[in-house]
N, CA, C and O of each residue as an XYZ file, in Angstrom:
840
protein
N      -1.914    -19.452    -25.659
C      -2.330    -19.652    -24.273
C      -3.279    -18.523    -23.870
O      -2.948    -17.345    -24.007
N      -4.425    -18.881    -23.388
C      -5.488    -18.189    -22.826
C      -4.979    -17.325    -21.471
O      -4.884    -18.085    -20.507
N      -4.745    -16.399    -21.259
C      -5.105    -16.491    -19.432
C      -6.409    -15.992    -19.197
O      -6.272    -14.769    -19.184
N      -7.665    -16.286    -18.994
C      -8.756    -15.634    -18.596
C      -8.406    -15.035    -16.950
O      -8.828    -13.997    -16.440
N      -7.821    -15.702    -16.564
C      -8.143    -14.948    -14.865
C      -6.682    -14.765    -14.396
O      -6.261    -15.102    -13.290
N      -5.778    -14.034    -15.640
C      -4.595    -13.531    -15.809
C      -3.297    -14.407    -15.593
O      -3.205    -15.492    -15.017
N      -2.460    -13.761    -16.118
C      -0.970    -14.764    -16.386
C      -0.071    -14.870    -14.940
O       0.467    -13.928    -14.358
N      -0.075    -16.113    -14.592
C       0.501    -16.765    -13.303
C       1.991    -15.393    -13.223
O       2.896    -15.802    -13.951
N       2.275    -14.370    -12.731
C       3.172    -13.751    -12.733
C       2.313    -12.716    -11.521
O       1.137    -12.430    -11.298
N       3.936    -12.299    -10.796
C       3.247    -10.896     -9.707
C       4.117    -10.173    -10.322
O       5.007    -10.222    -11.172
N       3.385     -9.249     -9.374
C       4.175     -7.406     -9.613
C       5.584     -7.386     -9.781
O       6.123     -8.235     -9.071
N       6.439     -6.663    -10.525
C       7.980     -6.613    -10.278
C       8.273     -5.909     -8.864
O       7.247     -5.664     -8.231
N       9.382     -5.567     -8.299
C       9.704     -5.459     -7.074
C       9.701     -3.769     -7.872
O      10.007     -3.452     -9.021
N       9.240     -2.963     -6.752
C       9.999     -1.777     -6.598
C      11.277     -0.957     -7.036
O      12.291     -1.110     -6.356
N      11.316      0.024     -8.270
C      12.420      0.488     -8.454
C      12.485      2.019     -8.045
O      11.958      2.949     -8.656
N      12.976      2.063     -7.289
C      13.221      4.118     -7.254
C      13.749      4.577     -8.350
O      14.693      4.211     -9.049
N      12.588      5.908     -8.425
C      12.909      6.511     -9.962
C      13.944      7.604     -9.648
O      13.825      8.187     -8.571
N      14.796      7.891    -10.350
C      16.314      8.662    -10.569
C      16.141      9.948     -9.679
O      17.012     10.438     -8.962
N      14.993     10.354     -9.838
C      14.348     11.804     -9.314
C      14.516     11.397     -7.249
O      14.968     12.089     -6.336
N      13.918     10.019     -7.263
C      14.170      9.551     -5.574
C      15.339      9.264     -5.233
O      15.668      9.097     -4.059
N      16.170      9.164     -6.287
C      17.569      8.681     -5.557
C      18.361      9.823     -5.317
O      19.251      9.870     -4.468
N      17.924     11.054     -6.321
C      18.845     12.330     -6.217
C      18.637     12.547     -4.789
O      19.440     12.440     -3.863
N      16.999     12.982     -4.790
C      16.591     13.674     -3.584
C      17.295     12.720     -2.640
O      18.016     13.272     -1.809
N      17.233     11.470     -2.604
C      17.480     10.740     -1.258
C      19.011     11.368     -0.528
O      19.178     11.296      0.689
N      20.256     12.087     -1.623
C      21.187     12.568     -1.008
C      21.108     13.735     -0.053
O      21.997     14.122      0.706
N      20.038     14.172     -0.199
C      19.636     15.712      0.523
C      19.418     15.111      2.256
O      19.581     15.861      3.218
N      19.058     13.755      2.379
C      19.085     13.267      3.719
C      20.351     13.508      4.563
O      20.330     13.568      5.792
N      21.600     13.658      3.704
C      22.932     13.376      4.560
C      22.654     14.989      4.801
O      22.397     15.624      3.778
N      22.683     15.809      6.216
C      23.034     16.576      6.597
C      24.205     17.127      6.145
O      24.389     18.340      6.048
N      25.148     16.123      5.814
C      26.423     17.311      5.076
C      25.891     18.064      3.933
O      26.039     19.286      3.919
N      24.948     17.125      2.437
C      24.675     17.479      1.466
C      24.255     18.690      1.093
O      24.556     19.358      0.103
N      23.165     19.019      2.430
C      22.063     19.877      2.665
C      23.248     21.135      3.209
O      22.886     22.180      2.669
N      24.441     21.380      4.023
C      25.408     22.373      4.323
C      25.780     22.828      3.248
O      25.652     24.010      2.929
N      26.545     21.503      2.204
C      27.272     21.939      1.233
C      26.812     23.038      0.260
O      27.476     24.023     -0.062
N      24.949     22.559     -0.371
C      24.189     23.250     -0.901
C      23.941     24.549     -0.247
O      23.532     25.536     -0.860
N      24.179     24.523      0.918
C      23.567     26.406      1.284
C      24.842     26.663      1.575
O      24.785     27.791      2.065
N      26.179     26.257      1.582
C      27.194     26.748      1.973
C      27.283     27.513      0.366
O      27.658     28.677      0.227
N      26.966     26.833     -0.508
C      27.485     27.312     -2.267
C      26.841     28.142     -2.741
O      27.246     28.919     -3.606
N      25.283     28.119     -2.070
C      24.553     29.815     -2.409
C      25.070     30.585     -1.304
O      24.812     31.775     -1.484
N      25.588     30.412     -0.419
C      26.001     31.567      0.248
C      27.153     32.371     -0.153
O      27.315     33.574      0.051
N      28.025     31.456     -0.822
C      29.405     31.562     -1.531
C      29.078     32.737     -2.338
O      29.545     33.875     -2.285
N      28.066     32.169     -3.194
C      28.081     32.605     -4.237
C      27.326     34.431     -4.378
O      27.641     35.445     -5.001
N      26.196     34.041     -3.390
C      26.088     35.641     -3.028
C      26.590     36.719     -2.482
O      26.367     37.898     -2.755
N      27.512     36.097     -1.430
C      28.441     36.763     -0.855
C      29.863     37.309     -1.780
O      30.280     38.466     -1.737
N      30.534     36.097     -2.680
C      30.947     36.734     -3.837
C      30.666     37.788     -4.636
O      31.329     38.825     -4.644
N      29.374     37.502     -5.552
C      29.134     38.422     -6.139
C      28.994     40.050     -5.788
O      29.109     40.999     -6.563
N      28.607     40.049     -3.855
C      28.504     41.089     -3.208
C      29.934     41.721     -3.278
O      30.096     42.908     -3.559
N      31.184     40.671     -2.949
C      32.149     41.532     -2.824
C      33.213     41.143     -4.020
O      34.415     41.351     -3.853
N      32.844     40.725     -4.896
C      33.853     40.868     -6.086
C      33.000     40.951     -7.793
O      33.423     41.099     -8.939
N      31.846     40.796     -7.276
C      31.129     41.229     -8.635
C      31.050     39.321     -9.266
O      31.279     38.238     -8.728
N      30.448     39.911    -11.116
C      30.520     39.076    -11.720
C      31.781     39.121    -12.612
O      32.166     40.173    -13.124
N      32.389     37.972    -12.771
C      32.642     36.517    -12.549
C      32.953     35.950    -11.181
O      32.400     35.073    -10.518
N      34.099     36.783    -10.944
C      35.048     36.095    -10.096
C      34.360     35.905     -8.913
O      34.907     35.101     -8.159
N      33.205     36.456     -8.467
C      32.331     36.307     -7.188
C      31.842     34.718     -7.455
O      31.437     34.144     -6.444
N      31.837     34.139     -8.392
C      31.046     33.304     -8.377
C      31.974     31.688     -8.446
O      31.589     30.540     -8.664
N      32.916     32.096     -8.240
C      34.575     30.767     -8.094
C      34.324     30.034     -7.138
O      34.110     28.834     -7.313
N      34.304     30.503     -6.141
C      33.907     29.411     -4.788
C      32.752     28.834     -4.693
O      32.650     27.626     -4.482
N      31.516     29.806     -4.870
C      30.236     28.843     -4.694
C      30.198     28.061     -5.730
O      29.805     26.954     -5.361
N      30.439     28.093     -6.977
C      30.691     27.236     -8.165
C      31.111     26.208     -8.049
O      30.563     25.230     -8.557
N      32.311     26.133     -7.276
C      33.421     25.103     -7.159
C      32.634     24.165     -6.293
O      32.324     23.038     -6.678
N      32.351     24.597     -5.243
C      31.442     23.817     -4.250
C      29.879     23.062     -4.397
O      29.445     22.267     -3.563
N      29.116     23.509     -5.689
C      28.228     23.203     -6.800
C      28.863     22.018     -7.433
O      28.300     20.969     -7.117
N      29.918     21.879     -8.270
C      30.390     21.298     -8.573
C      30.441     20.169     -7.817
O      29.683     19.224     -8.040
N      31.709     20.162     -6.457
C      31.801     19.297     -6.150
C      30.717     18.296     -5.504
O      30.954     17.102     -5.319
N      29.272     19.042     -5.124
C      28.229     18.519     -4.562
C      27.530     17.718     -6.030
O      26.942     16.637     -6.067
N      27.782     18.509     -6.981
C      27.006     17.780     -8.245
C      27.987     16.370     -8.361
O      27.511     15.553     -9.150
N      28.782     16.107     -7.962
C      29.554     15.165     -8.082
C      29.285     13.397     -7.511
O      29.214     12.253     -7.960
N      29.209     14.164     -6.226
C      28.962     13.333     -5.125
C      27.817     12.978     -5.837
O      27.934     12.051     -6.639
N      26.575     13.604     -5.691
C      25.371     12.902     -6.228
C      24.899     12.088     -7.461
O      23.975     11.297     -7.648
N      26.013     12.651     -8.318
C      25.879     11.489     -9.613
C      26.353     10.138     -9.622
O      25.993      9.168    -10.289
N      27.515     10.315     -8.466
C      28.109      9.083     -8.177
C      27.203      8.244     -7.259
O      26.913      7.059     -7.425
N      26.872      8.915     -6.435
C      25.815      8.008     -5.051
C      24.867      7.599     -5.798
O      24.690      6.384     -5.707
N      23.844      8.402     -6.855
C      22.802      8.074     -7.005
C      22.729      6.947     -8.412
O      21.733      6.306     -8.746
N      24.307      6.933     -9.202
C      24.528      6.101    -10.252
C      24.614      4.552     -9.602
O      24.446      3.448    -10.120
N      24.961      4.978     -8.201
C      25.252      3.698     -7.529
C      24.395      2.642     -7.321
O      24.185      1.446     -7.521
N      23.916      3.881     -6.714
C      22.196      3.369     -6.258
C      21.460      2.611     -7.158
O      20.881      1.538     -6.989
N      21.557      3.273     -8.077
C      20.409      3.014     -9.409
C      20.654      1.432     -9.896
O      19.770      0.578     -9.958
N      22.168      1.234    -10.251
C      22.867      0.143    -10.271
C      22.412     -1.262     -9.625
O      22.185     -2.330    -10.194
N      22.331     -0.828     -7.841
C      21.989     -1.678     -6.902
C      20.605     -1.742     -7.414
O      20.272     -2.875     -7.761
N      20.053     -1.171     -7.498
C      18.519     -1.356     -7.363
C      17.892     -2.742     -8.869
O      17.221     -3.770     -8.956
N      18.581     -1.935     -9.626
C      18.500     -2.875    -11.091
C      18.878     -4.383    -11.209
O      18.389     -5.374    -11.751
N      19.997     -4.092    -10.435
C      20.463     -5.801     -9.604
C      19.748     -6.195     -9.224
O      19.051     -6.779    -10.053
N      19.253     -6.272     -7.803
C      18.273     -6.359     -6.810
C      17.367     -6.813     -7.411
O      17.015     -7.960     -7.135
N      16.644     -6.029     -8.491
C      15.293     -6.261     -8.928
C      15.577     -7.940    -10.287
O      14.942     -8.984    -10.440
N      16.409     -7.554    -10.740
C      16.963     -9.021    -11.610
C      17.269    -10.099    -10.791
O      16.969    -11.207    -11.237
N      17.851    -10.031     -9.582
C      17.834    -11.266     -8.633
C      16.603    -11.561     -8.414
O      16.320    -12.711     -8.749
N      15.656    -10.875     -7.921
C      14.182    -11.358     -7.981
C      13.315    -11.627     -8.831
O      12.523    -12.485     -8.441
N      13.152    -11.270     -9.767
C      13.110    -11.819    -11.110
C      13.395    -13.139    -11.176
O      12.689    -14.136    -11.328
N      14.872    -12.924    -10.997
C      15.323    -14.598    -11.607
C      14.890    -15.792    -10.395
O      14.789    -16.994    -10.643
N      14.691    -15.238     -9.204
C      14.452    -16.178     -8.255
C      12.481    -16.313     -8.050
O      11.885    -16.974     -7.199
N      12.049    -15.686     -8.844
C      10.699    -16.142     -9.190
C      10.927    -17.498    -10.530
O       9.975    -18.215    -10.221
N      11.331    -17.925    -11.266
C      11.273    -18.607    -12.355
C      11.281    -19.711    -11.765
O      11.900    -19.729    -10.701
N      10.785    -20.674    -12.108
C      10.433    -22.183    -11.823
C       9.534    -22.572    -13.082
O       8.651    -21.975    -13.699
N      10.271    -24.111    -13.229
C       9.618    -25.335    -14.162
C       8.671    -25.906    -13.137
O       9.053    -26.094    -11.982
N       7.361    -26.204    -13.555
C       6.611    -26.939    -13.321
C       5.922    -28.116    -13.597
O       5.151    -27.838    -14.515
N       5.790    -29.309    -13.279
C       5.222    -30.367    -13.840
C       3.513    -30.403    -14.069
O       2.702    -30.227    -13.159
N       3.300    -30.572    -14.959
C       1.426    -30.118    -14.947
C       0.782    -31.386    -16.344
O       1.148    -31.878    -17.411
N      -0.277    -31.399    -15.461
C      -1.049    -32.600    -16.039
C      -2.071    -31.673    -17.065
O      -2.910    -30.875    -16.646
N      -1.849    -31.914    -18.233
C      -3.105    -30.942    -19.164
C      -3.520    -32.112    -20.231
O      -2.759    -32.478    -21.126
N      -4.905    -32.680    -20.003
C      -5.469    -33.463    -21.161
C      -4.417    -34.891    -21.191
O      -4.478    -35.542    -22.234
N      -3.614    -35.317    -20.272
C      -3.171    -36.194    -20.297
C      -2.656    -37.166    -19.382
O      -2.309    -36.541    -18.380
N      -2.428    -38.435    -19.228
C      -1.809    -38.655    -17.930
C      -0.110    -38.755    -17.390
O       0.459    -39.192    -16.390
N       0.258    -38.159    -18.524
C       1.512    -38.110    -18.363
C       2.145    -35.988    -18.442
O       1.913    -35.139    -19.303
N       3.001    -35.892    -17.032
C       3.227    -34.576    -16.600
C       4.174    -33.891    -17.896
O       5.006    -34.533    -18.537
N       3.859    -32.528    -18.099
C       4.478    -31.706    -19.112
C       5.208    -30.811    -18.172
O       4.689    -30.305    -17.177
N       6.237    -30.675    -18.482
C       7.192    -29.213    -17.751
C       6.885    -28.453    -18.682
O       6.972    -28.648    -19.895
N       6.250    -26.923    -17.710
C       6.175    -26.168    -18.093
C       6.767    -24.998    -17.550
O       7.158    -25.395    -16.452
N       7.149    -23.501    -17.667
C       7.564    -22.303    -16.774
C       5.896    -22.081    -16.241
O       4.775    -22.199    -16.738
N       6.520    -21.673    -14.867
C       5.221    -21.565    -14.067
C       4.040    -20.586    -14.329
O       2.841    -20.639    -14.058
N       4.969    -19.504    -15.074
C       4.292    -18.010    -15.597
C       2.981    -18.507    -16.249
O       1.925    -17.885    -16.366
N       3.386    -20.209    -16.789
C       2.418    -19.969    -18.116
C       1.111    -21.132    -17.266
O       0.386    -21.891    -17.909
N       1.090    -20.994    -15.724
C       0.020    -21.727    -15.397
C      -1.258    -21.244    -15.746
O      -1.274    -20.055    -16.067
N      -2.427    -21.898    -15.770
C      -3.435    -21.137    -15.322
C      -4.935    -22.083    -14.736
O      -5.152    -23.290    -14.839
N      -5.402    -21.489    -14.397
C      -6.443    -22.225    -13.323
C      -7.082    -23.507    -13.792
O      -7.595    -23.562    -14.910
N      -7.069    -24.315    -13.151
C      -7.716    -25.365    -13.398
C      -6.362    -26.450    -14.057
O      -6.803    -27.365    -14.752
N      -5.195    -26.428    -13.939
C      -4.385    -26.572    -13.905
C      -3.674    -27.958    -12.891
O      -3.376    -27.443    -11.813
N      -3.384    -29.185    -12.869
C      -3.009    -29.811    -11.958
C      -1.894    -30.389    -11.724
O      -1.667    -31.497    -12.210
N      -0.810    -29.614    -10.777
C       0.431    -29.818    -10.810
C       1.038    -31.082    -10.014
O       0.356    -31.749     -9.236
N       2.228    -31.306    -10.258
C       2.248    -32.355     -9.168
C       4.139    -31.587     -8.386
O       5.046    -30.833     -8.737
N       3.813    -32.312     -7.410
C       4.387    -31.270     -6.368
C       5.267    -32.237     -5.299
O       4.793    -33.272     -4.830
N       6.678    -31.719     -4.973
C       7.068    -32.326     -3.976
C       7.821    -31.595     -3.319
O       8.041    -30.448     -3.709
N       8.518    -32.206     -1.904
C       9.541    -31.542     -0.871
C      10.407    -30.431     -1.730
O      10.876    -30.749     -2.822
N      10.563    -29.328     -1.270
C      11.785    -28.689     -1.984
C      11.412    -27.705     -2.435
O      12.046    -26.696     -2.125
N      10.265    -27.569     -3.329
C       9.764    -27.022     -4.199
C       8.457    -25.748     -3.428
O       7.664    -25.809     -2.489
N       8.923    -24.431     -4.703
C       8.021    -23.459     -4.132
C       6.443    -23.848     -4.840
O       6.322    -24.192     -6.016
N       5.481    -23.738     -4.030
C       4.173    -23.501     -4.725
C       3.868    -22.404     -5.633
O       3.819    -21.202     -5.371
N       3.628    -23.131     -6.988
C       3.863    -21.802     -7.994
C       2.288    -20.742     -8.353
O       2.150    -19.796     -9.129
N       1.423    -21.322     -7.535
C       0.034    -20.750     -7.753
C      -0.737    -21.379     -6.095
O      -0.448    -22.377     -5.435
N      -1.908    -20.165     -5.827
C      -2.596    -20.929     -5.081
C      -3.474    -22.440     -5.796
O      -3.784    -22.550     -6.983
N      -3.675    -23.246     -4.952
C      -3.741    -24.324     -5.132
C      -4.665    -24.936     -4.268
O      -4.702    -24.662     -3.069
N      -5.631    -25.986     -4.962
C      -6.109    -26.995     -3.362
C      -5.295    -28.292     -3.746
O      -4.800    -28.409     -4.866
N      -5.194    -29.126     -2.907
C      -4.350    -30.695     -2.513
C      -5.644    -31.334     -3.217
O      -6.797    -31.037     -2.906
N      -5.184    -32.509     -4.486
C      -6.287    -33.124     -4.886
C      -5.523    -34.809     -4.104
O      -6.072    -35.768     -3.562
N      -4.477    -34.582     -4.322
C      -3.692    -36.303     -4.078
C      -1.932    -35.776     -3.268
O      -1.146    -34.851     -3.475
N      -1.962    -36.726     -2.507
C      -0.662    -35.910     -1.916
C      -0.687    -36.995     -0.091
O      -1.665    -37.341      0.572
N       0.894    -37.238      0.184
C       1.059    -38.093      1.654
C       2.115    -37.272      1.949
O       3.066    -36.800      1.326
N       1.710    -37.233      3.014
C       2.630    -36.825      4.563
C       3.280    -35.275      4.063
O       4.409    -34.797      4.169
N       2.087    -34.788      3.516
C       2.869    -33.129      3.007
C       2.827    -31.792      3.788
O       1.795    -31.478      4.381
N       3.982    -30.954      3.804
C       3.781    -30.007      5.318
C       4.516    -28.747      4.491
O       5.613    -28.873      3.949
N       3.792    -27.609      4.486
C       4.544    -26.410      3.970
C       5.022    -25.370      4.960
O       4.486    -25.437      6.066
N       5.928    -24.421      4.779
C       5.722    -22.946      5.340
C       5.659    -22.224      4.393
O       6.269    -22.171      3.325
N       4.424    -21.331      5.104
C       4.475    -19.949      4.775
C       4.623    -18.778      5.335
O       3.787    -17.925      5.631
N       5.738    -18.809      5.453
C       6.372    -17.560      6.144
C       6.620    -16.350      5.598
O       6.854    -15.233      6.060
N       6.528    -16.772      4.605
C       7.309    -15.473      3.520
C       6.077    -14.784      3.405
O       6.248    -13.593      3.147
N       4.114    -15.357      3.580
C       3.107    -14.763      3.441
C       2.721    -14.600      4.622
O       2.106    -13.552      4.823
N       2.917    -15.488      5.745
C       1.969    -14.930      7.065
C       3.041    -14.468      8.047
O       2.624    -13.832      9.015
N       4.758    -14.749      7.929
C       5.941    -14.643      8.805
C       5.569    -15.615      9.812
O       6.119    -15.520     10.909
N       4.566    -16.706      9.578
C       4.841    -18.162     10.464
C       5.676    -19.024      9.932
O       5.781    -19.566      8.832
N       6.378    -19.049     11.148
C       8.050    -19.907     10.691
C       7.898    -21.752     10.598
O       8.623    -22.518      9.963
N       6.796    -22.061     11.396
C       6.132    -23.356     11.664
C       5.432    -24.116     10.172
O       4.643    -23.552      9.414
N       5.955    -25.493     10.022
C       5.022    -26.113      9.334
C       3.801    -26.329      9.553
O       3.299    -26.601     10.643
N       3.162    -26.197      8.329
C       1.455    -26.434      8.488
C       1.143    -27.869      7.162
O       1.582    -28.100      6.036
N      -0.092    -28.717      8.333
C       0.318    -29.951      7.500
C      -0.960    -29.419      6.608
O      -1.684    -28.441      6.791
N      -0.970    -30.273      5.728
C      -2.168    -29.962      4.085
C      -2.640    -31.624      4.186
O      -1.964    -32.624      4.425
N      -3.661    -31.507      3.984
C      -4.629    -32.758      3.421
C      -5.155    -32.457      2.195
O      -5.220    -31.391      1.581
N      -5.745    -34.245      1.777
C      -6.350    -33.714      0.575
C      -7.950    -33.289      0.766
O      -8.613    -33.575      1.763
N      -8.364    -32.658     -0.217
C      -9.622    -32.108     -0.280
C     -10.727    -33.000     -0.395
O     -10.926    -33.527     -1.489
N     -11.562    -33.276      0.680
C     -12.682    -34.259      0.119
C     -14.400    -33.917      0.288
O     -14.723    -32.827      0.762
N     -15.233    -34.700     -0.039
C     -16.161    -33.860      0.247
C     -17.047    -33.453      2.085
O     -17.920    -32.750      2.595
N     -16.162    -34.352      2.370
C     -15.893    -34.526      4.223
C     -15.369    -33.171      4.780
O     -15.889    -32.478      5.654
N     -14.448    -32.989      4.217
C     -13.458    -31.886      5.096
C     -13.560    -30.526      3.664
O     -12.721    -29.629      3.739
N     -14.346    -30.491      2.745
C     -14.098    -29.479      1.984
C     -14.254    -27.697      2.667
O     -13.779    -26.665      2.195
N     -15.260    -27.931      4.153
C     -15.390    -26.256      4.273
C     -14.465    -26.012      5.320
O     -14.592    -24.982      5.982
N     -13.339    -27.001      5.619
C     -12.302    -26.533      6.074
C     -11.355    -26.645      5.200
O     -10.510    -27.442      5.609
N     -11.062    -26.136      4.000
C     -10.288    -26.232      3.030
C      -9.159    -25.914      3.325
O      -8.232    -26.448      2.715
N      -8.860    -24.818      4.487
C      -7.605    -24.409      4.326
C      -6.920    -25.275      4.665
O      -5.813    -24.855      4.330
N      -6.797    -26.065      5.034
C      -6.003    -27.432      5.331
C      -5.454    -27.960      4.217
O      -4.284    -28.333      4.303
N      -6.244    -28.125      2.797
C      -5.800    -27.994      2.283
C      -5.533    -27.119      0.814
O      -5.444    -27.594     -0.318
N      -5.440    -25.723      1.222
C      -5.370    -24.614      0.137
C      -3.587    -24.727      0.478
O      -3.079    -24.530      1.582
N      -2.893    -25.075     -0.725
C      -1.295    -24.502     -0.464
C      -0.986    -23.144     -1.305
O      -1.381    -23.108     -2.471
N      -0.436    -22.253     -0.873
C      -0.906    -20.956     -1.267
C       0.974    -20.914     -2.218
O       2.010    -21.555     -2.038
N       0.578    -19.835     -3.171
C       1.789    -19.365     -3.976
C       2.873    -18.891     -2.942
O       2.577    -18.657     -1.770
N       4.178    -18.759     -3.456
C       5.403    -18.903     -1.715
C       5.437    -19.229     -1.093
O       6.130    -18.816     -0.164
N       4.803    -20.140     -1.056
C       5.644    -21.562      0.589
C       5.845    -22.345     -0.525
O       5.610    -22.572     -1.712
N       6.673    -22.771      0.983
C       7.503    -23.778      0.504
C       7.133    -25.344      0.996
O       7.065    -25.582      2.202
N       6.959    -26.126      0.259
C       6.860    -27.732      0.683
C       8.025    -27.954      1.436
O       9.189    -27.662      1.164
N       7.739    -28.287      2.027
C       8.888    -29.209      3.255
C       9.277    -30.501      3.240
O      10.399    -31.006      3.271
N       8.022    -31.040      3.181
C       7.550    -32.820      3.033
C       6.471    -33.185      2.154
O       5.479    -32.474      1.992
N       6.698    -34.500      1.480
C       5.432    -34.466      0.980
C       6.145    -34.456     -0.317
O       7.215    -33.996     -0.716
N       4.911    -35.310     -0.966
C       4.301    -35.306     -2.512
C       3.237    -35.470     -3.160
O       2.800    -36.610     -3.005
N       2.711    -34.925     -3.725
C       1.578    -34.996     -4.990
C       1.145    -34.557     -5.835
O       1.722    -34.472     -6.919
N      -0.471    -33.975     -5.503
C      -0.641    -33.300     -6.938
C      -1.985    -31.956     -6.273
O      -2.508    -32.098     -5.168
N      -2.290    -30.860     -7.130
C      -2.484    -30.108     -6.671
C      -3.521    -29.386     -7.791
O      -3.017    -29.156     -8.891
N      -4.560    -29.111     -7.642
C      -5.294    -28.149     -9.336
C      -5.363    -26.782     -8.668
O      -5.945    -26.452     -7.635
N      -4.781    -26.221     -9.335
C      -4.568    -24.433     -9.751
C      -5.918    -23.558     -9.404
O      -6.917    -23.724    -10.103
N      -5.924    -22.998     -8.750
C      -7.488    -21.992     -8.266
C      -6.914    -20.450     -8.539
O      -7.493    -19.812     -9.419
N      -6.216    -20.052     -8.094
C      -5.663    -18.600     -8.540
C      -4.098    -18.515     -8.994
O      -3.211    -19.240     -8.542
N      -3.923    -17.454    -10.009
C      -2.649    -17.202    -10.051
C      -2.464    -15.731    -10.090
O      -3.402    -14.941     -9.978
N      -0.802    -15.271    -10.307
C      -0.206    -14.018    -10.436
C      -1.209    -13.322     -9.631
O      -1.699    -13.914     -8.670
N      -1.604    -12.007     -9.949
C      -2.310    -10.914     -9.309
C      -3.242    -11.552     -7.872
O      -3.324    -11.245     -6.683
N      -3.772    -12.465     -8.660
C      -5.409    -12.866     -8.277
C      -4.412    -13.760     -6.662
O      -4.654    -13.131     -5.632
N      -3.750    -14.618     -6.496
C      -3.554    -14.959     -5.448
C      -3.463    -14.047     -4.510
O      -3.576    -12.821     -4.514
N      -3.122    -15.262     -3.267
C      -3.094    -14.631     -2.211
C      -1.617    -13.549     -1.960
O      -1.614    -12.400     -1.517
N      -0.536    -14.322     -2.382
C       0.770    -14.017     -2.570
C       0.421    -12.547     -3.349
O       0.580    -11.495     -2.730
N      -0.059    -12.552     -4.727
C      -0.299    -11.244     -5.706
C      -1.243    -10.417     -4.825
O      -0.852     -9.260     -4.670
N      -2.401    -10.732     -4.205
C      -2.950     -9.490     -3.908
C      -1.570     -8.737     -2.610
O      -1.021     -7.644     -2.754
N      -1.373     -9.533     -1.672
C      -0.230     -8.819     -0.506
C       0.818     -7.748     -1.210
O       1.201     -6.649     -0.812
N       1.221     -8.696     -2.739
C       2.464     -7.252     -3.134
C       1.915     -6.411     -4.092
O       2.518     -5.422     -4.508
N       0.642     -6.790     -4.528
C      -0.186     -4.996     -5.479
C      -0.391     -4.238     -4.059
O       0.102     -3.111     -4.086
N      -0.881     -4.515     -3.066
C      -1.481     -3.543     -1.968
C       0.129     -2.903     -1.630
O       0.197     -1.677     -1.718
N       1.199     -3.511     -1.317
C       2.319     -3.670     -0.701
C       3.189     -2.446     -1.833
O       4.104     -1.733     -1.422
N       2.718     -2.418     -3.146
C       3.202     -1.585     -4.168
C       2.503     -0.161     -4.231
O       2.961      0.899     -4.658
N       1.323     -0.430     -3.712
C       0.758      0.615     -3.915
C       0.353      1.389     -2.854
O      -0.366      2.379     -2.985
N       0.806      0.961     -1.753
C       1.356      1.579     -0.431
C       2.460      2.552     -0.797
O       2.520      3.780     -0.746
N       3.365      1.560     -1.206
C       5.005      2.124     -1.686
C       5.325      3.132     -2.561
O       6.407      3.688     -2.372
N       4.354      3.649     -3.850
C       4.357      4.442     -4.637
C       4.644      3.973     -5.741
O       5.304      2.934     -5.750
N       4.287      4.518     -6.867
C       4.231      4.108     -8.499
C       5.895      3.483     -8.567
O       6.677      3.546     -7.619
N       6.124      3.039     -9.559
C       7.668      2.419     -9.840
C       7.966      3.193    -11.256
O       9.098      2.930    -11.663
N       7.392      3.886    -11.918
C       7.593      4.325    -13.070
C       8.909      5.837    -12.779
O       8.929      6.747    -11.949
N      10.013      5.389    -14.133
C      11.106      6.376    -13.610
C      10.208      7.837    -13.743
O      10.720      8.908    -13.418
């Protein structure tokens, strides 16, 4: 499989690297006491009992702060790895797609690529931007890309209504509501509309590398 204008897939979600989750404990105001309570311990020890034994309490209190944070931030790390596998798995979709034939092939959506003509009904997420080639009474949201909660109806594309296309462009993440037909592939992964919002949206957010 070719992808010339890249493989129908977006960005993975965001993982905080181990180094952000430590630091993130330093937010709890206790964390931040405990830590200067244990160099204080510990200097103040050594002032009045020397080395070793000066150094028992702030130690102990080191300790118990090193504790807390391996646990919070093992937690964390945990959640996050989840999190990111639920999304993952809730990107995957079979697609029906017409290639060189007139009868539809299921395929995983990853492996669309442009020029591509799917056929499409109620229920179902749009797995690439798309224009409407054939399709009745079809109405999507996209909320998840513009946070409009409202259906928007789609026509098909003709050479009448083509420079108002958006009518019918159905974009990657919405969702069909109503409606069935068929649809040819114009952008995927990165290159959509959906992919460009979460590279900018990632790279707002900071690198993901641990």
């Amino acid at each position: 499989m070719h992808f010339r204008y890249g493989k129908n897939a977006f960005a993975p979600p965001k993982i905080k690297s181990l180094f952000e989750l430590v630091m993130e404990n330093f937010d709890d105001p206790i964390n931040r006491i405990l830590l200067a309570a244990a160099f204080v311990s510990v200097v103040i020890g050594l002032i009045q009992h020397g080395y070793p034994d000066g150094m028992i309490e702030g130690t102990s209190i080191l300790i118990a702060l090193n504790i807390i944070i391996i646990v919070n931030s093992g937690n964390n790390w945990i959640s996050e790895r989840r999190l990111a596998d639920l999304v993952n798995l809730s990107e995957k979709q079979e697609v029906a797609v017409y290639r060189n034939s007139t009868e539809a092939t299921t395929i995983d959506s990853s492996l669309l690529v442009v020029g591509d003509i799917i056929k499409f009904e109620a229920g179902m997420k749009v797995p690439a931007d798309c224009i409407m080639v054939d399709g009745q009474d079809v109405m999507c949201v996209e909320g998840e890309l513009t946070g409009e909660p409202n259906d928007i109806e789609k026509v098909v594309v003709t050479e009448s209504n083509y420079q108002s296309g958006i009518l019918g462009t159905m974009l990657a993440k919405s969702l069909v509501t109503s409606g069935f037909g068929k649809a040819m592939v114009i952008a995927v992964g990165p290159n959509s509309f959906a992919g460009v919002i979460t590279t900018k949206t990632q790279v707002v957010t900071g690198p993901t590398n641990l």
